[in-house]
Structures are given as structure tokens and as C-alpha cells.
Biopython code that builds the backbone (N, CA, C, O; Angstrom):
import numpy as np
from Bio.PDB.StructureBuilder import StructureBuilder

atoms = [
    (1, "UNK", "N", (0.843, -1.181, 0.000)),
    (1, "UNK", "CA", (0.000, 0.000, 0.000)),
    (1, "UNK", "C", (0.888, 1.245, 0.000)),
    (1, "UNK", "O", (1.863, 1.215, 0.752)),
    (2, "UNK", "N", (0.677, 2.356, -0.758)),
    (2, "UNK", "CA", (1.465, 3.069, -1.035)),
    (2, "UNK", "C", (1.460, 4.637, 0.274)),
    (2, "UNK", "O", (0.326, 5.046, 0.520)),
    (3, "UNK", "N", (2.092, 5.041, 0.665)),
    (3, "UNK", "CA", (2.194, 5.452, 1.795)),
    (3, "UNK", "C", (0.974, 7.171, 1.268)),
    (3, "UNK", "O", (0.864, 7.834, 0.237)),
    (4, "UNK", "N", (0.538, 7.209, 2.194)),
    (4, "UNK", "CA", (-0.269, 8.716, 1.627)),
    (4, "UNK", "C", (0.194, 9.624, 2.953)),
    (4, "UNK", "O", (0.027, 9.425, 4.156)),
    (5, "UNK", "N", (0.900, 10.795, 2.156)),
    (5, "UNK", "CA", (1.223, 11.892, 2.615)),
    (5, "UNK", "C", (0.535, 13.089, 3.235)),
    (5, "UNK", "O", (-0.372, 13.384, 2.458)),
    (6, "UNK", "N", (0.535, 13.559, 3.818)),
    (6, "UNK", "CA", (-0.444, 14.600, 4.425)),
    (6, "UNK", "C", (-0.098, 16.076, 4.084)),
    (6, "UNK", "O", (1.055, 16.220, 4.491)),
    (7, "UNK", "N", (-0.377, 16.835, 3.729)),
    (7, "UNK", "CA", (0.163, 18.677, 3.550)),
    (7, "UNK", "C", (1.205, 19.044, 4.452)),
    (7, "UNK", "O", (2.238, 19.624, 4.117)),
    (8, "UNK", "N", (0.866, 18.648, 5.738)),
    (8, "UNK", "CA", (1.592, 19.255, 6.575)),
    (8, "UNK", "C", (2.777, 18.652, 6.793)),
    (8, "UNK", "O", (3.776, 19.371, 6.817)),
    (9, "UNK", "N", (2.900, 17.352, 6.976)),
    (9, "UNK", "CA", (4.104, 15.975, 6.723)),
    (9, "UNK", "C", (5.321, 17.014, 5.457)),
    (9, "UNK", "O", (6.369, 17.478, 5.905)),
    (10, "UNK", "N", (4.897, 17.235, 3.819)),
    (10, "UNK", "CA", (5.444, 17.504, 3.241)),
    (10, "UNK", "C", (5.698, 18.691, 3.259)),
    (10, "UNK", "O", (6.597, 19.144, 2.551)),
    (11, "UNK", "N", (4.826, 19.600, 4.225)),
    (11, "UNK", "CA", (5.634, 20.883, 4.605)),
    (11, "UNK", "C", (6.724, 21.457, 5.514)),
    (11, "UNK", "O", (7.463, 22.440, 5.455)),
    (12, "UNK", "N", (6.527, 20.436, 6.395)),
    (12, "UNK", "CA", (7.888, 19.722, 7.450)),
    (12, "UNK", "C", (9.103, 19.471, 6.517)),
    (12, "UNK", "O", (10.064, 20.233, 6.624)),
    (13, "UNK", "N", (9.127, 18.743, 5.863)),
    (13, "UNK", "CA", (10.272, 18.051, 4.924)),
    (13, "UNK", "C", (10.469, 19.392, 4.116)),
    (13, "UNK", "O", (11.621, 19.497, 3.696)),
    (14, "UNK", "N", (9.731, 20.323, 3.830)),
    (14, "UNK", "CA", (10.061, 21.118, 2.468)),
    (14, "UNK", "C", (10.546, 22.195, 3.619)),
    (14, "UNK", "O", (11.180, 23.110, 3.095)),
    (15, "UNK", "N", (10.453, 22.291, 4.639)),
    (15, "UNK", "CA", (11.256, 23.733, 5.769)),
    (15, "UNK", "C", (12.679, 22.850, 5.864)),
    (15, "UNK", "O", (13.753, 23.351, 6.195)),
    (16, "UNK", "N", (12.543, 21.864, 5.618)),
    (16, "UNK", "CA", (13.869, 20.859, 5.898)),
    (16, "UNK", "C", (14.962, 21.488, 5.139)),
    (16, "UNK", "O", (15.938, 22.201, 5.373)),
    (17, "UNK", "N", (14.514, 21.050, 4.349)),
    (17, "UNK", "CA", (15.482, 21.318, 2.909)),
    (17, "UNK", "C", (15.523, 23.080, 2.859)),
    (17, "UNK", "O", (16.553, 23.677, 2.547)),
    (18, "UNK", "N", (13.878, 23.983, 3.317)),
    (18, "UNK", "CA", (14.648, 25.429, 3.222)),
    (18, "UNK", "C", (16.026, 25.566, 4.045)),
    (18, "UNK", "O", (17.136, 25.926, 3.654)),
    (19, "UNK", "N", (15.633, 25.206, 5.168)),
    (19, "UNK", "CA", (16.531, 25.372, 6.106)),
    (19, "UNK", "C", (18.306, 24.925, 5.577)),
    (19, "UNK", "O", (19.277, 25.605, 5.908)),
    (20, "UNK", "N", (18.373, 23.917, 4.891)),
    (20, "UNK", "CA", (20.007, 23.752, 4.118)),
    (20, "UNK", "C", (19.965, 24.474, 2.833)),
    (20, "UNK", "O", (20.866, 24.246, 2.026)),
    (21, "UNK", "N", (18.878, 25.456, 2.491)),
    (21, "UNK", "CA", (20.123, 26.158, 1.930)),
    (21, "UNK", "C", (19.758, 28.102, 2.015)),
    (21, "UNK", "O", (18.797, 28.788, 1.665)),
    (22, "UNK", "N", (21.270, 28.447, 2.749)),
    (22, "UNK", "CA", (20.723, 29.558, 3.375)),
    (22, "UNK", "C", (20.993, 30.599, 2.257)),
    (22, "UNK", "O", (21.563, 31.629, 2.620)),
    (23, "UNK", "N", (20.640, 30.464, 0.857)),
    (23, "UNK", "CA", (21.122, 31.212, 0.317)),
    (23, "UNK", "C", (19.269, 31.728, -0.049)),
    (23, "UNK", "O", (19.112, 32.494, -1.000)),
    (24, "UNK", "N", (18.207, 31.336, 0.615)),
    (24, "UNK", "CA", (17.322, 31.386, 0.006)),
    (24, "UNK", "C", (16.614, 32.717, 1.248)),
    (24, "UNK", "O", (15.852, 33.657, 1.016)),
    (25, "UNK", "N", (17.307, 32.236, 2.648)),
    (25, "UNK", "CA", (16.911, 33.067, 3.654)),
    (25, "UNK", "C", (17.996, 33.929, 4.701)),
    (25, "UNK", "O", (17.773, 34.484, 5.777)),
    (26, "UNK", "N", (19.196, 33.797, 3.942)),
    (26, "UNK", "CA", (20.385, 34.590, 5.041)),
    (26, "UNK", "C", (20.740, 35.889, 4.136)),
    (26, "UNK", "O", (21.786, 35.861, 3.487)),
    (27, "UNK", "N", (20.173, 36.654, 4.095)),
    (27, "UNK", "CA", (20.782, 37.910, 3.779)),
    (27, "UNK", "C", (22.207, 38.298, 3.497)),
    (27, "UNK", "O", (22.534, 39.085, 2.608)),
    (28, "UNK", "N", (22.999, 37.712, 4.289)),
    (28, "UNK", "CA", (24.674, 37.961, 4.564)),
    (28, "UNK", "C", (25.024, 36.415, 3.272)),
    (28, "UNK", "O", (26.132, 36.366, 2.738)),
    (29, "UNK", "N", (24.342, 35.719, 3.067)),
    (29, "UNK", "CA", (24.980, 34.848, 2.332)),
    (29, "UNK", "C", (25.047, 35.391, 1.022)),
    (29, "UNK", "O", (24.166, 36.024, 0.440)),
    (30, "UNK", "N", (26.464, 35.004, 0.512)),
    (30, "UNK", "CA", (27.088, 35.952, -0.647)),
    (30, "UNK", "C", (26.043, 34.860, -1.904)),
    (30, "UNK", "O", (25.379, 35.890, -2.020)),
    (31, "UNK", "N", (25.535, 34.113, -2.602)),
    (31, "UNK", "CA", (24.472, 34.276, -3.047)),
    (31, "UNK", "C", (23.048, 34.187, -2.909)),
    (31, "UNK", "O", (22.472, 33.636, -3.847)),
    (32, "UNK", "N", (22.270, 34.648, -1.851)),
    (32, "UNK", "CA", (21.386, 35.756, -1.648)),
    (32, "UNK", "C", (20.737, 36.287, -2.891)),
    (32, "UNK", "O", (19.668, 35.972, -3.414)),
    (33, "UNK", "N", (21.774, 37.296, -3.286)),
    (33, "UNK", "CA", (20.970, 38.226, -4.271)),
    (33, "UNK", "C", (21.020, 38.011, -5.799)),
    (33, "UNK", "O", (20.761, 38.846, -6.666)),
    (34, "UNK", "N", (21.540, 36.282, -6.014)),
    (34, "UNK", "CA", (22.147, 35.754, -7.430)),
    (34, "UNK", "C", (20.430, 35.126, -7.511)),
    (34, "UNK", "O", (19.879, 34.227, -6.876)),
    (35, "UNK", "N", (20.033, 35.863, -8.366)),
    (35, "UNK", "CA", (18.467, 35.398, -8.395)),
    (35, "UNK", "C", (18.157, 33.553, -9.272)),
    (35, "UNK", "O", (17.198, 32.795, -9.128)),
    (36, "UNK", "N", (19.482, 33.384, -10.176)),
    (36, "UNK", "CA", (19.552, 32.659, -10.305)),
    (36, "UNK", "C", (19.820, 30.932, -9.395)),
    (36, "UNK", "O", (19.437, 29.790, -9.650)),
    (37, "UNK", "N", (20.598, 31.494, -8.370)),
    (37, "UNK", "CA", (21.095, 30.132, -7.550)),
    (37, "UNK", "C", (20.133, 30.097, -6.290)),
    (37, "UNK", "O", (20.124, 29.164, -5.486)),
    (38, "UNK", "N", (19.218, 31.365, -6.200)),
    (38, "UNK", "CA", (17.907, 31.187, -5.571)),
    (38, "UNK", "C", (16.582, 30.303, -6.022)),
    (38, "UNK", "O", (15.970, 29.419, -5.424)),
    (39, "UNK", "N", (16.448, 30.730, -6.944)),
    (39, "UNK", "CA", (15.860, 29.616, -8.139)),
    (39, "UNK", "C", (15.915, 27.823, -8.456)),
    (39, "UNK", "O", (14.999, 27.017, -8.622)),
    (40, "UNK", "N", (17.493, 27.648, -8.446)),
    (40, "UNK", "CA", (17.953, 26.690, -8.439)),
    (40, "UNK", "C", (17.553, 25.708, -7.098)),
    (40, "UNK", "O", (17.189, 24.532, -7.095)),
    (41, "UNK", "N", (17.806, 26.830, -5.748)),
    (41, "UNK", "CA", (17.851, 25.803, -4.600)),
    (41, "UNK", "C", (16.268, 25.831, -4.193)),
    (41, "UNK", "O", (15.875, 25.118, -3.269)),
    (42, "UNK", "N", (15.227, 26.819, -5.035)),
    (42, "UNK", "CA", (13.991, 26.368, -4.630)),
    (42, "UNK", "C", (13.436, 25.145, -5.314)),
    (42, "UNK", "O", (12.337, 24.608, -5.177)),
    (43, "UNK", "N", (14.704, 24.758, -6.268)),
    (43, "UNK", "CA", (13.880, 23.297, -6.924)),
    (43, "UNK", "C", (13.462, 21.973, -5.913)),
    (43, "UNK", "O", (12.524, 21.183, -6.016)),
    (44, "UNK", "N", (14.396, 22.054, -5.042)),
    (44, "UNK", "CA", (14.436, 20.941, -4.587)),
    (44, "UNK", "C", (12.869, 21.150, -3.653)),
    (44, "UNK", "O", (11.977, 20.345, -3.922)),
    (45, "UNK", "N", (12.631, 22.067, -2.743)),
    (45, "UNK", "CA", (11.437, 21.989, -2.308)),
    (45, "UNK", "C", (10.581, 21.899, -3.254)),
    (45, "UNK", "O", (9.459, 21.668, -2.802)),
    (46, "UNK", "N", (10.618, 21.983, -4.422)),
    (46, "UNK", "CA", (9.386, 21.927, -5.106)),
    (46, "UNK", "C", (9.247, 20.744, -5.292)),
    (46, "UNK", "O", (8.155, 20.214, -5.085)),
    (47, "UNK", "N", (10.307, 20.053, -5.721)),
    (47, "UNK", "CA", (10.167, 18.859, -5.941)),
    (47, "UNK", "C", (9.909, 17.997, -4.948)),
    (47, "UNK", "O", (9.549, 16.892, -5.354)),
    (48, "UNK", "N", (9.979, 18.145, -3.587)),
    (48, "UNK", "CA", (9.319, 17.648, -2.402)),
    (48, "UNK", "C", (8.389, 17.748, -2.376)),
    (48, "UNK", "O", (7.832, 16.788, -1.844)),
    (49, "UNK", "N", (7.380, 18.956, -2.905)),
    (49, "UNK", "CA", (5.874, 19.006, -2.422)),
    (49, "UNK", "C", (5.104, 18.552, -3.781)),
    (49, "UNK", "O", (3.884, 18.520, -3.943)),
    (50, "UNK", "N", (6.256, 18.163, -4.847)),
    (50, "UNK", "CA", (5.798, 17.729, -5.936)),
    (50, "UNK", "C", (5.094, 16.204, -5.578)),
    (50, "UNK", "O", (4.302, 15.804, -6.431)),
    (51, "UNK", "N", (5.302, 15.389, -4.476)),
    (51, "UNK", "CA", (4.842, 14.429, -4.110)),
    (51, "UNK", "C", (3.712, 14.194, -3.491)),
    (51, "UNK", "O", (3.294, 13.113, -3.077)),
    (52, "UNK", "N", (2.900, 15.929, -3.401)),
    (52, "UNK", "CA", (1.531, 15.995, -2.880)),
    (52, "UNK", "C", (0.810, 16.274, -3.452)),
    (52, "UNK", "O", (-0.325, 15.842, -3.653)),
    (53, "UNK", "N", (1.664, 17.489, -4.018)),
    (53, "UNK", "CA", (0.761, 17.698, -5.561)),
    (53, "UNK", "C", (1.531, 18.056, -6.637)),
    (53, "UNK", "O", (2.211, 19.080, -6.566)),
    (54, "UNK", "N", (1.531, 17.472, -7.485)),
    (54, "UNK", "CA", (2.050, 17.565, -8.947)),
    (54, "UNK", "C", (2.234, 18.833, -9.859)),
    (54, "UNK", "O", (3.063, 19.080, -10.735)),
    (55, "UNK", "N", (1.246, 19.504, -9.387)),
    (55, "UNK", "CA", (1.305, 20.931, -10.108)),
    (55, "UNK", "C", (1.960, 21.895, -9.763)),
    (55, "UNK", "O", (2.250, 22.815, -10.528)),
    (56, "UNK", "N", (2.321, 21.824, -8.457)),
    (56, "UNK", "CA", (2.765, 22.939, -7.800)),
    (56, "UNK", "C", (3.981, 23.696, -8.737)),
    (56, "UNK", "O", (4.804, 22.944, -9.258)),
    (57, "UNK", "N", (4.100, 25.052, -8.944)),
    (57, "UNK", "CA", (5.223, 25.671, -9.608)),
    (57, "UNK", "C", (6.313, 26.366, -8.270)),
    (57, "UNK", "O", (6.251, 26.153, -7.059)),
    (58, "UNK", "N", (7.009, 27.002, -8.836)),
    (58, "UNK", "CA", (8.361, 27.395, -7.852)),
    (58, "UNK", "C", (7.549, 29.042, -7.227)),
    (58, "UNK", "O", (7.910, 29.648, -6.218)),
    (59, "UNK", "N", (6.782, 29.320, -7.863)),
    (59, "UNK", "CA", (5.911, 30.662, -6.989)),
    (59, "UNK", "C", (5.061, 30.155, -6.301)),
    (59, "UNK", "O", (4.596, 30.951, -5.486)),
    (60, "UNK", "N", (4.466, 28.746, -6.250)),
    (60, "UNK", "CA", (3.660, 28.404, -5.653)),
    (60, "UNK", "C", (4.445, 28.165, -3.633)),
    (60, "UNK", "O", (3.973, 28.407, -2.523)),
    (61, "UNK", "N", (5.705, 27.627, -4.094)),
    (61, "UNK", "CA", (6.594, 27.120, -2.807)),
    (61, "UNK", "C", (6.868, 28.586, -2.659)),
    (61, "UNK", "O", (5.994, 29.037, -1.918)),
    (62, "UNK", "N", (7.571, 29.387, -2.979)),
    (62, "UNK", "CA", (8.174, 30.765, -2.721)),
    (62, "UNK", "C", (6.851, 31.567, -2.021)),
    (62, "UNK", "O", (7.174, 32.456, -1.234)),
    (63, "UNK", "N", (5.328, 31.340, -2.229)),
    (63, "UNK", "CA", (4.211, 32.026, -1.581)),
    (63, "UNK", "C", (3.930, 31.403, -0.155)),
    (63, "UNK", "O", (3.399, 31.990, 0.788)),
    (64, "UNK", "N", (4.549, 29.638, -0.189)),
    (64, "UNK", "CA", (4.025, 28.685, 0.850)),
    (64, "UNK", "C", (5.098, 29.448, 1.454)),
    (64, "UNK", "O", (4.913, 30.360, 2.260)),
    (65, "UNK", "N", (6.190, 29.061, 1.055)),
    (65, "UNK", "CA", (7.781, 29.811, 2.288)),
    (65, "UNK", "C", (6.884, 31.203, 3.192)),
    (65, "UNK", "O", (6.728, 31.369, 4.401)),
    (66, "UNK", "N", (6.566, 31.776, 2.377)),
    (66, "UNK", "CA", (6.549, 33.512, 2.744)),
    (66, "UNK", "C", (5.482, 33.579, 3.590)),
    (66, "UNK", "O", (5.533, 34.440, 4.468)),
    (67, "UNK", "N", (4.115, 32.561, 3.501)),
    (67, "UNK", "CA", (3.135, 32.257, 4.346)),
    (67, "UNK", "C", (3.430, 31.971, 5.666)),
    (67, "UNK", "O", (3.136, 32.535, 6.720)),
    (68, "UNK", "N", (4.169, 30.830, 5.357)),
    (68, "UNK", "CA", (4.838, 30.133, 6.492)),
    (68, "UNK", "C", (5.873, 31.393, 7.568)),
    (68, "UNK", "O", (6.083, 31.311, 8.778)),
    (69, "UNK", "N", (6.140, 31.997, 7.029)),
    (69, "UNK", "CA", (7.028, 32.692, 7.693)),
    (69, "UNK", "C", (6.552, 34.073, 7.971)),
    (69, "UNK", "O", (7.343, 34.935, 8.353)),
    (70, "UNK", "N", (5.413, 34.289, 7.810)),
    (70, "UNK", "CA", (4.576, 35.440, 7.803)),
    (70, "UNK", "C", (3.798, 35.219, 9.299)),
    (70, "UNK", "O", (3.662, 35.957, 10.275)),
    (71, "UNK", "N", (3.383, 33.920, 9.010)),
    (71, "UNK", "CA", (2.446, 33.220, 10.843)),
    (71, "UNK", "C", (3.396, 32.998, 11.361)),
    (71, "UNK", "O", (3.200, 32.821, 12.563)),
    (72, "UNK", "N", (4.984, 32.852, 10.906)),
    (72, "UNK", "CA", (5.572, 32.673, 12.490)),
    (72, "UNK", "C", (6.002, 34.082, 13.409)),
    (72, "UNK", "O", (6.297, 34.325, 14.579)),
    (73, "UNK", "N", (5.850, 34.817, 12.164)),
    (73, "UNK", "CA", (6.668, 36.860, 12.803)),
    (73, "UNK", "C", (5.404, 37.009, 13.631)),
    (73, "UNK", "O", (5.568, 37.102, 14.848)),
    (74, "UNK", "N", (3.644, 37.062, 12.947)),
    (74, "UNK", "CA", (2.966, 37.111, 13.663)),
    (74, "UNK", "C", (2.866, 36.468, 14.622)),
    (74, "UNK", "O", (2.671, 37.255, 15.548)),
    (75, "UNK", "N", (2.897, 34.568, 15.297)),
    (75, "UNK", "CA", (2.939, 34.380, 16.460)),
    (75, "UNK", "C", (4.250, 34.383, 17.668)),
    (75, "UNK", "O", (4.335, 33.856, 18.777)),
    (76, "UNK", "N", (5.003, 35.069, 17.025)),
    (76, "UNK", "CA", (6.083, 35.388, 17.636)),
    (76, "UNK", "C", (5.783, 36.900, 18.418)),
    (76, "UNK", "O", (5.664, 37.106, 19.626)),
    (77, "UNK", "N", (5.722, 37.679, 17.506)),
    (77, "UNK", "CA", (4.997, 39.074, 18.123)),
    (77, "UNK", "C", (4.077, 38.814, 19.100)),
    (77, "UNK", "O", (4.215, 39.314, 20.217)),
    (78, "UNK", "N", (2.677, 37.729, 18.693)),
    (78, "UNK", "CA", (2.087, 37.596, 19.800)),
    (78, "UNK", "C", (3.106, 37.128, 21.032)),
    (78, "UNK", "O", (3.442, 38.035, 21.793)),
    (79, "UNK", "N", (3.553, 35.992, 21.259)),
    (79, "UNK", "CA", (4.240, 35.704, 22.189)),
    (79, "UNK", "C", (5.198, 36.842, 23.309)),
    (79, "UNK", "O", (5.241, 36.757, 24.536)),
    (80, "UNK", "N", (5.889, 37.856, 22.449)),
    (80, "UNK", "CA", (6.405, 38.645, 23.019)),
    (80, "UNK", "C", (5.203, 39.719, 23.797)),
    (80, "UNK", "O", (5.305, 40.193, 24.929)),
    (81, "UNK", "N", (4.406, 39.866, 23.112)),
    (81, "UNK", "CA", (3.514, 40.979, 23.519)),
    (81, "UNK", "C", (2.659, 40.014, 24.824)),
    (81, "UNK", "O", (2.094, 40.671, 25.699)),
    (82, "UNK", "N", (2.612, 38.716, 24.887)),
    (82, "UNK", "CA", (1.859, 38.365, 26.229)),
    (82, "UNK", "C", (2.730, 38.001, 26.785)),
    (82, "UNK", "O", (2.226, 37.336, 27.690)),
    (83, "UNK", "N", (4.101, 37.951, 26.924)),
    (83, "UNK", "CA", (5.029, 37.922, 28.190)),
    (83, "UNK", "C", (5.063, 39.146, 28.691)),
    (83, "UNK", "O", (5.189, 39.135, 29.916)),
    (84, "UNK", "N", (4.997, 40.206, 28.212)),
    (84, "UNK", "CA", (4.953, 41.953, 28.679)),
    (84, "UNK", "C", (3.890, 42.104, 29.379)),
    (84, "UNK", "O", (3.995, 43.128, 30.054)),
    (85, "UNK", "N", (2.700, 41.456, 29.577)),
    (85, "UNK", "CA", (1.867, 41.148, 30.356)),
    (85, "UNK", "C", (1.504, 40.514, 31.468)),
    (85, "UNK", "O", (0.333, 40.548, 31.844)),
]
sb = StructureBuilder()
sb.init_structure("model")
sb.init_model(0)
sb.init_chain("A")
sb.init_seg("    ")
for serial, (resi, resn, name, xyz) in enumerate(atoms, 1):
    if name == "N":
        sb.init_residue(resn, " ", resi, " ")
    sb.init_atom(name, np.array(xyz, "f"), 0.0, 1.0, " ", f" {name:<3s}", serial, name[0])
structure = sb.get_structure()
């Protein structure tokens, strides 16, 4: 039986892989701003979530990244703002 994947399972694995390569999220990394080798290292997540869904394009992962990292500034802010409390 062939294993069935869940959204969130392959969104785990696809922060995996953001996470090795910091040229996609470190500012100070000298290619950063090579729009090309940014490109390159978003293949591989794509091709991870290509196993959930097939269609997905490289703006589709680059919108999931930015989502993803959009709810964590927001529950982070929250967090800080109810320890001040």
C-alpha cells in the first residue's frame, strides 16, 4: 500500500530542505541576491511538495515559504507581547 502523505508531513520536509540552503533566507549569504542560484535551490522543495501535488510551480513554494514565515513573525509578536503582560 502506497504510503499517503499529508500537507503538513510535506511541509515539514520542504522547511527541511529550506533550512540547508541559506542562500534562500540569510541575507549575509554571498548568493542571496544571485536570483539565479535562488531559483535553483527552490527546486528541490518543489520537488518535495511535488509528491503531494504535482502541479505545484516554484511561486507556488516561494508564496508557501513567505506564508509560512509570515504566521511565524505574527505568532512570535504575539508571544512577546503576552510575556509583557
Amino acid at each position: 500500500m502506497a504510503d499517503i502523505l499529508t500537507e503538513r508531513e510535506v511541509l515539514v520536509d520542504v522547511l527541511a530542505l529550506y533550512k540547508d540552503f541559506p542562500c534562500l533566507w540569510d541575507t549575509s549569504h554571498e548568493l542571496y541576491c544571485n536570483r539565479d542560484a535562488r531559483n535553483r535551490a527552490l527546486q528541490i522543495p518543489r520537488d518535495c511538495h511535488s509528491r503531494f501535488d504535482r502541479s505545484i510551480t516554484v511561486n507556488d513554494v516561494k508564496k508557501k515559504i513567505e506564508n509560512m514565515r509570515a504566521a511565524y513573525r505574527q505568532v512570535s509578536a504575539w508571544l512577546v507581547t503576552a510575556a509583557a503582560l
